[in-house]
PDB file of the backbone (N, CA, C, O) and the ligand in Angstrom, with CONECT records:
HET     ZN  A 101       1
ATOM      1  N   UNK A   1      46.172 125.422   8.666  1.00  0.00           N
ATOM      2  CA  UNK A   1      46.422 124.637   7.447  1.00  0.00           C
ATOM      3  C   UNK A   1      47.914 124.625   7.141  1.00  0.00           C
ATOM      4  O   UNK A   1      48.647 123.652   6.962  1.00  0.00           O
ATOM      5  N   UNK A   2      48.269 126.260   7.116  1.00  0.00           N
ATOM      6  CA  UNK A   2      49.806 125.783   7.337  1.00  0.00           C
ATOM      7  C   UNK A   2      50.891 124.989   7.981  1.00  0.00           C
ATOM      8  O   UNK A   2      51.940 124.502   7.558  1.00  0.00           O
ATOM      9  N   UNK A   3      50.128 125.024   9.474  1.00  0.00           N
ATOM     10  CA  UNK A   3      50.858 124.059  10.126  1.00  0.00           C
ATOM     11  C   UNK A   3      51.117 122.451  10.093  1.00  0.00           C
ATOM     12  O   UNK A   3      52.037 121.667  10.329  1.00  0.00           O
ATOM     13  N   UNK A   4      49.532 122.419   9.585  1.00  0.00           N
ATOM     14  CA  UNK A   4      49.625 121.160   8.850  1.00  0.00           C
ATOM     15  C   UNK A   4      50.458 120.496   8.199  1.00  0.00           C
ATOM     16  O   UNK A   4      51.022 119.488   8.623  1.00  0.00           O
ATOM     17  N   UNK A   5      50.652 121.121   6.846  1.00  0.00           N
ATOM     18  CA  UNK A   5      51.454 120.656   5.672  1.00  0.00           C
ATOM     19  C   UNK A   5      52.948 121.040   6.244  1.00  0.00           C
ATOM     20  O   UNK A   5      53.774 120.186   5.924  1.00  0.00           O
ATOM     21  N   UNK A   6      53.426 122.007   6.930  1.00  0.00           N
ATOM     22  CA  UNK A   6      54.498 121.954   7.632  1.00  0.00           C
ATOM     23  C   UNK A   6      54.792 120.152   8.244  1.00  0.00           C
ATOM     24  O   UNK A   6      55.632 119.365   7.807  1.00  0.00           O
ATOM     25  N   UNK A   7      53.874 119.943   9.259  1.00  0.00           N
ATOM     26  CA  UNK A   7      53.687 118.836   9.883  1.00  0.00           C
ATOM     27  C   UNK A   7      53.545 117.529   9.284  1.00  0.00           C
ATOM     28  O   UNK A   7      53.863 116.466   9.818  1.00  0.00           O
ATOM     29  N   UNK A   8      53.093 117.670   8.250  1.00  0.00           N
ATOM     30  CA  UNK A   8      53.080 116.611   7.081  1.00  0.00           C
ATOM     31  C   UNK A   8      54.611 116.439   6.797  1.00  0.00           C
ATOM     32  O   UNK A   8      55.301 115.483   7.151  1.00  0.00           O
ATOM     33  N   UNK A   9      55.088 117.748   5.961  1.00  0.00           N
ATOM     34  CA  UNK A   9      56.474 117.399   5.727  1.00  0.00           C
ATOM     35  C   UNK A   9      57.463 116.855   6.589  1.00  0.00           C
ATOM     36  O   UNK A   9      58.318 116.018   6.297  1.00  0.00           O
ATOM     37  N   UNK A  10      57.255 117.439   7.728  1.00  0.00           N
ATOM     38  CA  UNK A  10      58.268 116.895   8.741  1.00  0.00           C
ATOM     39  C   UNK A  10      58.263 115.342   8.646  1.00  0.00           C
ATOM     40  O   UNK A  10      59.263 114.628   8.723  1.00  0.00           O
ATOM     41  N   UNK A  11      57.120 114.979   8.487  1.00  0.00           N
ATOM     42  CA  UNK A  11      56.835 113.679   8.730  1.00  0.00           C
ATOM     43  C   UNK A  11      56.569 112.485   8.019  1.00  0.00           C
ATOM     44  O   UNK A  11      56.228 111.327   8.258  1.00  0.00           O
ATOM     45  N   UNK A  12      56.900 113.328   6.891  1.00  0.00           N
ATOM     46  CA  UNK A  12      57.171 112.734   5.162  1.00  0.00           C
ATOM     47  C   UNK A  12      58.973 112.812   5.348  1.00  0.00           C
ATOM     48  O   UNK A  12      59.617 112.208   4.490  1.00  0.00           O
ATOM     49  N   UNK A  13      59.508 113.321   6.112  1.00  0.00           N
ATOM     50  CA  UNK A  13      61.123 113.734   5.996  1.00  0.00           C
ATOM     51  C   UNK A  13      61.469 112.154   6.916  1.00  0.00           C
ATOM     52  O   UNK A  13      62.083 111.219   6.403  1.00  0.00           O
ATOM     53  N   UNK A  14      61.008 112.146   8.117  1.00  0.00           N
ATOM     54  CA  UNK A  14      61.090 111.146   9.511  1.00  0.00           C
ATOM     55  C   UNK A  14      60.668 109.761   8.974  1.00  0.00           C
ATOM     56  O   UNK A  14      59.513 109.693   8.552  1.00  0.00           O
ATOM     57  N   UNK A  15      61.511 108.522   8.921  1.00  0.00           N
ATOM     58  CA  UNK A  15      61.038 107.376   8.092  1.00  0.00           C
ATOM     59  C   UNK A  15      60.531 106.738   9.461  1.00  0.00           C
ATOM     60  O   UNK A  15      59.533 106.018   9.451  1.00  0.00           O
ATOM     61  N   UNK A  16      61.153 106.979  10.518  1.00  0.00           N
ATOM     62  CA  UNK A  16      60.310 106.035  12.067  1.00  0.00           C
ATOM     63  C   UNK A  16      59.281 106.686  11.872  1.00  0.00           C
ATOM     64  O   UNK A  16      58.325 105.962  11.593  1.00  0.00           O
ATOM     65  N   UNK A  17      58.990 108.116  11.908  1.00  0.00           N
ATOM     66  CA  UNK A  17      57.211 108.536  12.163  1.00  0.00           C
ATOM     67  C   UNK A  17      56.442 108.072  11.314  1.00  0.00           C
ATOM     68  O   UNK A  17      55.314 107.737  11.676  1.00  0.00           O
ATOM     69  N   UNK A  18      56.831 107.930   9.991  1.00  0.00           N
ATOM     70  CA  UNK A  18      56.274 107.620   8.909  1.00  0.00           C
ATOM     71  C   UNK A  18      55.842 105.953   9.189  1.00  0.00           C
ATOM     72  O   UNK A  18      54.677 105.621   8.968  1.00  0.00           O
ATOM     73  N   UNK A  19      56.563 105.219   9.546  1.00  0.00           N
ATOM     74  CA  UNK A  19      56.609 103.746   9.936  1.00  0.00           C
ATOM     75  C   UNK A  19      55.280 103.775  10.598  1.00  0.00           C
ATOM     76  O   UNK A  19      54.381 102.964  10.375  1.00  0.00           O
ATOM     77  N   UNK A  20      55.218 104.916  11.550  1.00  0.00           N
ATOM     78  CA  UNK A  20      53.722 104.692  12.761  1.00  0.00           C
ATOM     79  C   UNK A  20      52.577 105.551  11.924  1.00  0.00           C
ATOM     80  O   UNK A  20      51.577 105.641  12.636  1.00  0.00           O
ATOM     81  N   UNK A  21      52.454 105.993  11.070  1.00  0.00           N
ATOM     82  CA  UNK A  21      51.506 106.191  10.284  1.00  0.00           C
ATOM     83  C   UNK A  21      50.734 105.229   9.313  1.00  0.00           C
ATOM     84  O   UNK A  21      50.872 104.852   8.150  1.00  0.00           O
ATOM     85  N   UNK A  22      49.447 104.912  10.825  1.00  0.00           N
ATOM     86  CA  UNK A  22      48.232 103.962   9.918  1.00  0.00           C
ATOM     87  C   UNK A  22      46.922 104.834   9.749  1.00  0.00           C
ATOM     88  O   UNK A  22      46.572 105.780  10.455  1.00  0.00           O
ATOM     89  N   UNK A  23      46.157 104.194   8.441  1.00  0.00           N
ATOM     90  CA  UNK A  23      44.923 104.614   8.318  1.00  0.00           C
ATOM     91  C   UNK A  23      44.312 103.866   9.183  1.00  0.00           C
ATOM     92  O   UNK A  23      44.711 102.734   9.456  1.00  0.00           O
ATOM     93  N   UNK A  24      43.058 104.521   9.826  1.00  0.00           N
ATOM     94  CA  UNK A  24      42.039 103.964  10.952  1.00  0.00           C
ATOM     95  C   UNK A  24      41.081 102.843   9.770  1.00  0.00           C
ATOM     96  O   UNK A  24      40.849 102.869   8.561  1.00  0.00           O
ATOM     97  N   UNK A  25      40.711 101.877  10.980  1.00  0.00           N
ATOM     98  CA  UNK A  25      40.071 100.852   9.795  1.00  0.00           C
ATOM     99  C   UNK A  25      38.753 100.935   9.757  1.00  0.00           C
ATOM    100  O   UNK A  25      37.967 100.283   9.069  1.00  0.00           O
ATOM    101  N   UNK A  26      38.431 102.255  10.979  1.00  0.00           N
ATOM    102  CA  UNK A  26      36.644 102.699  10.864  1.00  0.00           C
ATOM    103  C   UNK A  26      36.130 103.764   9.911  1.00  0.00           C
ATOM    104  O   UNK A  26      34.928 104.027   9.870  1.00  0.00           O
ATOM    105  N   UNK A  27      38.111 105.348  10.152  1.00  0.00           N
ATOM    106  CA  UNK A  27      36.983 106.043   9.005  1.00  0.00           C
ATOM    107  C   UNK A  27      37.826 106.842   8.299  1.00  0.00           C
ATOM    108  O   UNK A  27      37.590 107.933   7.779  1.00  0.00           O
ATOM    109  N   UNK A  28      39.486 105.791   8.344  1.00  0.00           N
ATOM    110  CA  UNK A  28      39.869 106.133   7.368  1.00  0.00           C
ATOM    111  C   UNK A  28      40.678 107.499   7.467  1.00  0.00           C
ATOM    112  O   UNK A  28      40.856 108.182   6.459  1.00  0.00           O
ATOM    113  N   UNK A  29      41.184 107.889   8.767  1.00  0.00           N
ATOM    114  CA  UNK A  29      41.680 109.114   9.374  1.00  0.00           C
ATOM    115  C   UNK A  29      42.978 108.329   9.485  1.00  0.00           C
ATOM    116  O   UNK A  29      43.117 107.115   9.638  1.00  0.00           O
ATOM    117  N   UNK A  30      44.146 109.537   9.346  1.00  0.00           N
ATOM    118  CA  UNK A  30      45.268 108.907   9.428  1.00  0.00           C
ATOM    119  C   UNK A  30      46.169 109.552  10.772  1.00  0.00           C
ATOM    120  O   UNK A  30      46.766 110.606  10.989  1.00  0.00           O
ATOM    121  N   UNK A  31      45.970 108.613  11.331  1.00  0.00           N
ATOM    122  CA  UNK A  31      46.939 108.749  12.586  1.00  0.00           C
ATOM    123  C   UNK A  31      48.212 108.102  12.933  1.00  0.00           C
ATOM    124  O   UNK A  31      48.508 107.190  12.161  1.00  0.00           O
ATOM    125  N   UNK A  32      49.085 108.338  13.931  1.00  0.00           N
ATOM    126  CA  UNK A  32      50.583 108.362  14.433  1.00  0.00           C
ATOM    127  C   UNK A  32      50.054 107.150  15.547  1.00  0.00           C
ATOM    128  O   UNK A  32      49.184 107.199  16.418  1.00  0.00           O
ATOM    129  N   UNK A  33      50.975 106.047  15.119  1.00  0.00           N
ATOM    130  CA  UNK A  33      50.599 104.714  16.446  1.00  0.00           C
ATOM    131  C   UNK A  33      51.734 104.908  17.246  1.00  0.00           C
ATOM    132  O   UNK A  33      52.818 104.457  16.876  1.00  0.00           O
ATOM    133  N   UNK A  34      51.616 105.524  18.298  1.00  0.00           N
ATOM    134  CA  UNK A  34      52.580 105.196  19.384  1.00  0.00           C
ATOM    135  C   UNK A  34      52.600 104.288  20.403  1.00  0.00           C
ATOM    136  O   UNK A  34      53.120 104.635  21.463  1.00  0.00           O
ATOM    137  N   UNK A  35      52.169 103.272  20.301  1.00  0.00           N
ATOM    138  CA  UNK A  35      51.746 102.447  21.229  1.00  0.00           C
ATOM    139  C   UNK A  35      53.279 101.397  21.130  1.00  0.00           C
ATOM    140  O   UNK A  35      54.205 101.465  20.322  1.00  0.00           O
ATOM    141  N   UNK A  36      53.105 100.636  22.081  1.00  0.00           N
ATOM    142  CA  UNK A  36      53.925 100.081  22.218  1.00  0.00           C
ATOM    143  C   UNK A  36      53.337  98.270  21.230  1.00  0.00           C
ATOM    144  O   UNK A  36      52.345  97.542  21.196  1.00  0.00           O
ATOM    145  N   UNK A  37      54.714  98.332  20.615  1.00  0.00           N
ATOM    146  CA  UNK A  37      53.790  96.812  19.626  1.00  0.00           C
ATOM    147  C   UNK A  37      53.173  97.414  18.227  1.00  0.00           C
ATOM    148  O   UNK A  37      52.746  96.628  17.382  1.00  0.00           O
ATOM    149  N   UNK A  38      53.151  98.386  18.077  1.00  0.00           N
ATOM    150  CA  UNK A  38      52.388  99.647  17.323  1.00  0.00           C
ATOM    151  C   UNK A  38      50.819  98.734  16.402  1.00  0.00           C
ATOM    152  O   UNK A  38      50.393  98.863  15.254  1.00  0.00           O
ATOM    153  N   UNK A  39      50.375  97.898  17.512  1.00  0.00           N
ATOM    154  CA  UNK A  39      49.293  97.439  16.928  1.00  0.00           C
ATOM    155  C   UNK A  39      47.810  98.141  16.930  1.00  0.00           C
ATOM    156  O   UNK A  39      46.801  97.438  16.997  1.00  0.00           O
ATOM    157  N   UNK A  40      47.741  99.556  16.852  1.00  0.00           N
ATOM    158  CA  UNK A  40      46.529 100.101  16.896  1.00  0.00           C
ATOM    159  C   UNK A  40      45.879  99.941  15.633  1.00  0.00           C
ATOM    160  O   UNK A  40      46.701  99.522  14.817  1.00  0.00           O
ATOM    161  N   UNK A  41      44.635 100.115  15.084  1.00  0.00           N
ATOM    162  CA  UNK A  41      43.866  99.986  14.252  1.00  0.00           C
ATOM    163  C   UNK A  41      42.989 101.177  13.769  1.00  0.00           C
ATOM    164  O   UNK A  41      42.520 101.638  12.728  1.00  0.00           O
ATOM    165  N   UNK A  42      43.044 101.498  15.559  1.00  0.00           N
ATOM    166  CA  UNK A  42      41.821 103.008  14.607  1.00  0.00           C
ATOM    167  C   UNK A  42      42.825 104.199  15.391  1.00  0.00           C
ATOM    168  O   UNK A  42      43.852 104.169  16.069  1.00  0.00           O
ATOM    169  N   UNK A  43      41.917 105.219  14.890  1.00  0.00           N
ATOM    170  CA  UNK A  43      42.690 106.538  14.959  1.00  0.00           C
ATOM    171  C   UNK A  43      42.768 106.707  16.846  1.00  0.00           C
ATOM    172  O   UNK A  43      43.756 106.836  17.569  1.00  0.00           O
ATOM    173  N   UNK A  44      40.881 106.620  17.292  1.00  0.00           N
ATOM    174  CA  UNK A  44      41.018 106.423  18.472  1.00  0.00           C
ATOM    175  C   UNK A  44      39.858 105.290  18.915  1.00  0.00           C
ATOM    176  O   UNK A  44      38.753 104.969  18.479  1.00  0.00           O
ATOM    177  N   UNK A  45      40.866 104.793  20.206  1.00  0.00           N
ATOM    178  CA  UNK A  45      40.070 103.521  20.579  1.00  0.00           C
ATOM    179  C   UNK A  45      38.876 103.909  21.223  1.00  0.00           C
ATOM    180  O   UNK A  45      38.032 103.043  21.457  1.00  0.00           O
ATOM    181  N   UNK A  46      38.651 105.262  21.590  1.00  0.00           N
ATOM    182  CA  UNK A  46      37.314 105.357  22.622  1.00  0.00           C
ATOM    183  C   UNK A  46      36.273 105.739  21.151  1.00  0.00           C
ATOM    184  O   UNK A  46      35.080 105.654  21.444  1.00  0.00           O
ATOM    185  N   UNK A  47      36.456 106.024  20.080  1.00  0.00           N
ATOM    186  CA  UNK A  47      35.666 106.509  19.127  1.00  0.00           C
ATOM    187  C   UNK A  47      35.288 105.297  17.851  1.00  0.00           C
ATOM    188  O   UNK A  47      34.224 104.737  17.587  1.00  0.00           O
ATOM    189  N   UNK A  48      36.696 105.186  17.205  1.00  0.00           N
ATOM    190  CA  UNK A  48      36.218 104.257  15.871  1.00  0.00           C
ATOM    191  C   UNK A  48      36.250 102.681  16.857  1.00  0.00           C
ATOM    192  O   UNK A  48      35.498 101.736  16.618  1.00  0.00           O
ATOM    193  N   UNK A  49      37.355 102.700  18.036  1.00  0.00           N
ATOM    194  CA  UNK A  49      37.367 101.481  17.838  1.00  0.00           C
ATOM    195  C   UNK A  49      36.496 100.701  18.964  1.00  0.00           C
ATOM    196  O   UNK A  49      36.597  99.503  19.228  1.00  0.00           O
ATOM    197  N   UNK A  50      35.692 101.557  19.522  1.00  0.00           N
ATOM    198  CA  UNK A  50      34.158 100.910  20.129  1.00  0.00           C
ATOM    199  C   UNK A  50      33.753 100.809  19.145  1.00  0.00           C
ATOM    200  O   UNK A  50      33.672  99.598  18.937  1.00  0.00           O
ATOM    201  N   UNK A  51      33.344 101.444  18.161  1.00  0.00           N
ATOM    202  CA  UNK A  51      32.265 101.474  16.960  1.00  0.00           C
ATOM    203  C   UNK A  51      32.588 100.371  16.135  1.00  0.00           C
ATOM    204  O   UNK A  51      31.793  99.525  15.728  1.00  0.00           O
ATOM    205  N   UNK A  52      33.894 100.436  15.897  1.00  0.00           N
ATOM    206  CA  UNK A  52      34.570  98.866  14.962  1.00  0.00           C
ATOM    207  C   UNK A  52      34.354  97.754  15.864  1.00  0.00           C
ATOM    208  O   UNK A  52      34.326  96.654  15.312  1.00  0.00           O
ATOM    209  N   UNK A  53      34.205  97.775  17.046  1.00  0.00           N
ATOM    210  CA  UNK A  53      33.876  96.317  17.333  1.00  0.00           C
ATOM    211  C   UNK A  53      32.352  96.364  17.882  1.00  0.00           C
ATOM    212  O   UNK A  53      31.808  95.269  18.025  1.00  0.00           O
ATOM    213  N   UNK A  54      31.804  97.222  18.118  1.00  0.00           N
ATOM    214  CA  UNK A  54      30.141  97.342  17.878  1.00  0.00           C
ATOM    215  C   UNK A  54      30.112  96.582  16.806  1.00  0.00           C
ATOM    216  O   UNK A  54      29.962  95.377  17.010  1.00  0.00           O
ATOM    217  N   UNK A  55      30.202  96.909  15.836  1.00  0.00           N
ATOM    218  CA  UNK A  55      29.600  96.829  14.336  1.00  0.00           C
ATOM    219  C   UNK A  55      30.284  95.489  14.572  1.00  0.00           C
ATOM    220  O   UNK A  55      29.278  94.967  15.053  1.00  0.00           O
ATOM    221  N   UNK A  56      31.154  94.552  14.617  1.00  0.00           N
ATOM    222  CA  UNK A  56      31.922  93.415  14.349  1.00  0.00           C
ATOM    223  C   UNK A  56      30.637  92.526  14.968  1.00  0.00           C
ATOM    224  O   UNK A  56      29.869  91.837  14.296  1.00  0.00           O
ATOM    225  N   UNK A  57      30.606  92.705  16.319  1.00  0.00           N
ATOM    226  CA  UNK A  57      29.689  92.440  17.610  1.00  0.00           C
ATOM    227  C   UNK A  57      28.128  92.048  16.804  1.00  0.00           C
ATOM    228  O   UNK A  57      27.541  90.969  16.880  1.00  0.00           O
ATOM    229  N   UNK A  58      27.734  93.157  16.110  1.00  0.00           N
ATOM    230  CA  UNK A  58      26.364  93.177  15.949  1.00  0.00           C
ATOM    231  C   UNK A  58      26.535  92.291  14.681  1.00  0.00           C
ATOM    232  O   UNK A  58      25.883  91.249  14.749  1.00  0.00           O
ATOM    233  N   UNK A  59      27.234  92.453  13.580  1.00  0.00           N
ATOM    234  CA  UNK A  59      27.565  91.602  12.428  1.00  0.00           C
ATOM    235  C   UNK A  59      27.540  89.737  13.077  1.00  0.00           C
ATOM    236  O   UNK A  59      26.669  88.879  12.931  1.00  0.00           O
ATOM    237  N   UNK A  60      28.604  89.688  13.646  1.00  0.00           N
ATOM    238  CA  UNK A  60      28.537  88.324  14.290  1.00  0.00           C
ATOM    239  C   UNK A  60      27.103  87.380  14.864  1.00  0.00           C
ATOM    240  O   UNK A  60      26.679  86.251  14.621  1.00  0.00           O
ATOM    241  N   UNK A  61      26.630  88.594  15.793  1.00  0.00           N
ATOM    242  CA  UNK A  61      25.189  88.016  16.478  1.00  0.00           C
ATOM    243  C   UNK A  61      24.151  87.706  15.057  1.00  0.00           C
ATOM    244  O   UNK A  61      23.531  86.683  14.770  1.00  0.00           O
ATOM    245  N   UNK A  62      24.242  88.918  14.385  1.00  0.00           N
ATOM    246  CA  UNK A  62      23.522  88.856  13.181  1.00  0.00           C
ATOM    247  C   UNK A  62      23.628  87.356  12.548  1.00  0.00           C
ATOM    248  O   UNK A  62      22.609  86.682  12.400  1.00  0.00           O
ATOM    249  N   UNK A  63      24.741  86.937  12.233  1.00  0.00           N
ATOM    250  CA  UNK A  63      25.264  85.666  11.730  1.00  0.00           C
ATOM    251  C   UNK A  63      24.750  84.302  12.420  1.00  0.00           C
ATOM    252  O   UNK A  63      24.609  83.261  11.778  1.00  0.00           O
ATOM    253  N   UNK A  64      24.442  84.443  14.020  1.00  0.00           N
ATOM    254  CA  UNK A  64      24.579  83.503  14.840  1.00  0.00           C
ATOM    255  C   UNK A  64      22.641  83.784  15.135  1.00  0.00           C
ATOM    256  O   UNK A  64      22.073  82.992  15.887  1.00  0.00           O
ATOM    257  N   UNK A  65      22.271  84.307  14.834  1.00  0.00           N
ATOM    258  CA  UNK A  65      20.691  84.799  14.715  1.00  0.00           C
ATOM    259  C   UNK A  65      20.277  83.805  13.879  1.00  0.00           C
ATOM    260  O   UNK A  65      19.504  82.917  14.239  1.00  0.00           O
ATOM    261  N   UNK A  66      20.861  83.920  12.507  1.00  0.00           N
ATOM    262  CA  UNK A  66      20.741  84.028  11.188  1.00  0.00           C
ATOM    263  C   UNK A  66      20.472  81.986  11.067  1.00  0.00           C
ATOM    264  O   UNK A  66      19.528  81.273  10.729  1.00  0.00           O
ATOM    265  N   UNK A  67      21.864  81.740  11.549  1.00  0.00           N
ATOM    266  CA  UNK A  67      22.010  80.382  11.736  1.00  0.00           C
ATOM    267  C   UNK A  67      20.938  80.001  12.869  1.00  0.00           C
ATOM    268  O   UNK A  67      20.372  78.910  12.938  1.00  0.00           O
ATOM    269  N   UNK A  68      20.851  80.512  13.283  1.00  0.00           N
ATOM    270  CA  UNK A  68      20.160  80.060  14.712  1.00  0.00           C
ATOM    271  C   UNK A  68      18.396  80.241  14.716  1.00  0.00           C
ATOM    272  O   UNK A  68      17.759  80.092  15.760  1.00  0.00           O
ATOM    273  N   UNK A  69      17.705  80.596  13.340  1.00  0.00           N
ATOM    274  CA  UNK A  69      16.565  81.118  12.793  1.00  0.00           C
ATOM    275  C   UNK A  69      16.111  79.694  12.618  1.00  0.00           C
ATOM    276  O   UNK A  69      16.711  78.855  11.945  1.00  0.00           O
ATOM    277  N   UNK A  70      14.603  79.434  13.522  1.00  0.00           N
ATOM    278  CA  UNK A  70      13.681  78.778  13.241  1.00  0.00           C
ATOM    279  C   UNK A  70      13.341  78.507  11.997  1.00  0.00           C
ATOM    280  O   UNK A  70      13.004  79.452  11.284  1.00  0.00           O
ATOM    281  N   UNK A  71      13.350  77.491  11.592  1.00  0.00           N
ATOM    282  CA  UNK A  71      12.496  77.360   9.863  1.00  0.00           C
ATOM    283  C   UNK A  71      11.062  77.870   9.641  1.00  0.00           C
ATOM    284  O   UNK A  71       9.953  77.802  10.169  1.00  0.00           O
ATOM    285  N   UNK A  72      11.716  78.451   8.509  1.00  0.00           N
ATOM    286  CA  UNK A  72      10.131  78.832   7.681  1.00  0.00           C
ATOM    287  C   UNK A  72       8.728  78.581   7.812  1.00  0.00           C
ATOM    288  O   UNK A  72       8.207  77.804   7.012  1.00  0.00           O
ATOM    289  N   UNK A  73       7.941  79.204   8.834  1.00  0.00           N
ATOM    290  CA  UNK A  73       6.626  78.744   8.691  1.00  0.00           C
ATOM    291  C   UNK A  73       6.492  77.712   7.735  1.00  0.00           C
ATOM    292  O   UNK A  73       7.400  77.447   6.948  1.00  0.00           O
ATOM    293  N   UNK A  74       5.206  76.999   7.763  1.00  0.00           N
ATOM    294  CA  UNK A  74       4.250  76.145   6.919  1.00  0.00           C
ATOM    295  C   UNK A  74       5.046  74.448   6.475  1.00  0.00           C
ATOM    296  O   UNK A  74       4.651  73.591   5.685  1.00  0.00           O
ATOM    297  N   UNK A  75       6.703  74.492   7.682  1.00  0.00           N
ATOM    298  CA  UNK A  75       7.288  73.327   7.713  1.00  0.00           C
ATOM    299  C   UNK A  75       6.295  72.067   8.184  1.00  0.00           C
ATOM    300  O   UNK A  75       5.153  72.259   8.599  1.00  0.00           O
ATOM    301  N   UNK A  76       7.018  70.511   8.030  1.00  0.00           N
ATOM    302  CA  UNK A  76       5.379  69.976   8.461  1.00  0.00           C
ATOM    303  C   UNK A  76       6.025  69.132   9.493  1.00  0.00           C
ATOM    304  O   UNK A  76       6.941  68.327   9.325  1.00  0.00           O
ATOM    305  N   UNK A  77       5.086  69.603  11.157  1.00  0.00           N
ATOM    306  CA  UNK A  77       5.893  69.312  12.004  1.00  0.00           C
ATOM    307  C   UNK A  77       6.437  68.123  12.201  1.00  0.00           C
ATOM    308  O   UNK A  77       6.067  67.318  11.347  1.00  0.00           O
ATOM    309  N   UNK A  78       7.201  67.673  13.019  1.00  0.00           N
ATOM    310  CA  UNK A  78       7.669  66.190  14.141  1.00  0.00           C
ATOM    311  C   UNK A  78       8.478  66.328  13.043  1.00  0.00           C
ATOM    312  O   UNK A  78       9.403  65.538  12.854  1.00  0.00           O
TER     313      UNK A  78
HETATM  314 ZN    ZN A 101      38.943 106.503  13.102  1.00  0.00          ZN2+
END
């Protein structure tokens, strides 16, 4: 825990590290983007950000289901 808030400060002191400090958009964990482009989104891509685009994935189909849903029984055919 100490090292933590040590690590915090350092990095509350550092305005570039601070620059690469995003919240993840799955759960909200705050991580250091070192990527190049610094366009990451989640903390990690093998964890939130399968799951963030699972969920996007299944939301979408849901939508395209949704639209794509036969009418209501007891319609009167032709
Ligand atoms: Zn995350």
């Amino acid at each position: 825990m100490h090292r933590l808030a040590h690590a915090a400060i350092g990095l509350l002191g550092d305005a570039t590290e601070l620059q690469r400090l995003h919240q993840c958009a799955a759960c909200r964990w705050l991580f250091l983007d070192h990527s190049r482009g610094a366009g990451r989104r989640w903390c990690s891509m093998a964890d939130c950000g399968t799951e963030a685009k699972k969920r996007r994935y299944v939301a979408r189909r849901r939508e395209l289901m949704a639209a794509r849903a036969p009418r209501p029984a007891g319609g009167t055919p032709g």
